[in-house]
N, C-alpha and C positions, 0 to 999 in steps of 0.2 A: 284562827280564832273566830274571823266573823263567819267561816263555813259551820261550827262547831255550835254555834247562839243558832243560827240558823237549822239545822239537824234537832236541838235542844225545842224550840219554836215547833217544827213539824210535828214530832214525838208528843208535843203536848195537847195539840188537835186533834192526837185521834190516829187511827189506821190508815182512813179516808186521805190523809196528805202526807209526801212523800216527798222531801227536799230532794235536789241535783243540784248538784255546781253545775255551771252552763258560763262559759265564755259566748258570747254572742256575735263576737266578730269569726268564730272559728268553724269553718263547714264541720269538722271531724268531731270537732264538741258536739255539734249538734245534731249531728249523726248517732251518737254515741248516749247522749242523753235517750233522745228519742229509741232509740233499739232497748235501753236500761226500762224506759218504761213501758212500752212493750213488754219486754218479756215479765216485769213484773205484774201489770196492770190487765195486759194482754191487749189492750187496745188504746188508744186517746183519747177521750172524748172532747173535750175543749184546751185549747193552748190559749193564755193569753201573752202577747210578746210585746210586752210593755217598757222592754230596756230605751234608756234614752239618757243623754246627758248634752252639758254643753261647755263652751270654752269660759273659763270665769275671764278674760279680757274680752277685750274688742275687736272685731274682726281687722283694724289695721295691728292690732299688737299680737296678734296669733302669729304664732309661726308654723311653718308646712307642717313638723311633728305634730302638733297638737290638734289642728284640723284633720289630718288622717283618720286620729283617732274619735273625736267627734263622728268622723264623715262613715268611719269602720263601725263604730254602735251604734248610731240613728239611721244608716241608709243600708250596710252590707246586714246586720244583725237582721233587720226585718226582711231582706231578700233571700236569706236562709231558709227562712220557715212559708 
């Protein structure tokens, strides 16, 4: 559903913008993204890689799962690109 608002959003800008779902902990998304636009765009010109989140507790109440995943979008997400 929020890919679909998102797709709906693009479509209403114009040619010029082009949703992707993009996981950004995932090298093969991002692999994958980036070849999708290429071959549509035929080039890149700017990326901005602006994913970022955090844990809604506190670092003694986090548990190992949830810091992964913090540590997987704000550190591995950005070392993708």
């Amino acid at each position: 559903m929020i890919d679909d608002e998102r797709r709906e959003t693009a479509l209403s800008l114009g040619n010029a913008v082009q949703y992707v779902h993009l996981d950004v902990t995932s090298e093969k998304n991002w692999l994958d993204v980036i070849s999708t636009i290429q071959q549509k765009q035929g080039r890149i010109d700017a990326l901005v890689n602006n994913a970022g989140t955090r844990s809604g507790t506190g670092i003694l109440d986090t548990d190992v799962a949830e810091f992964r995943r913090v540590i997987e979008i704000n550190q591995i997400g950005v070392f993708w690109v």
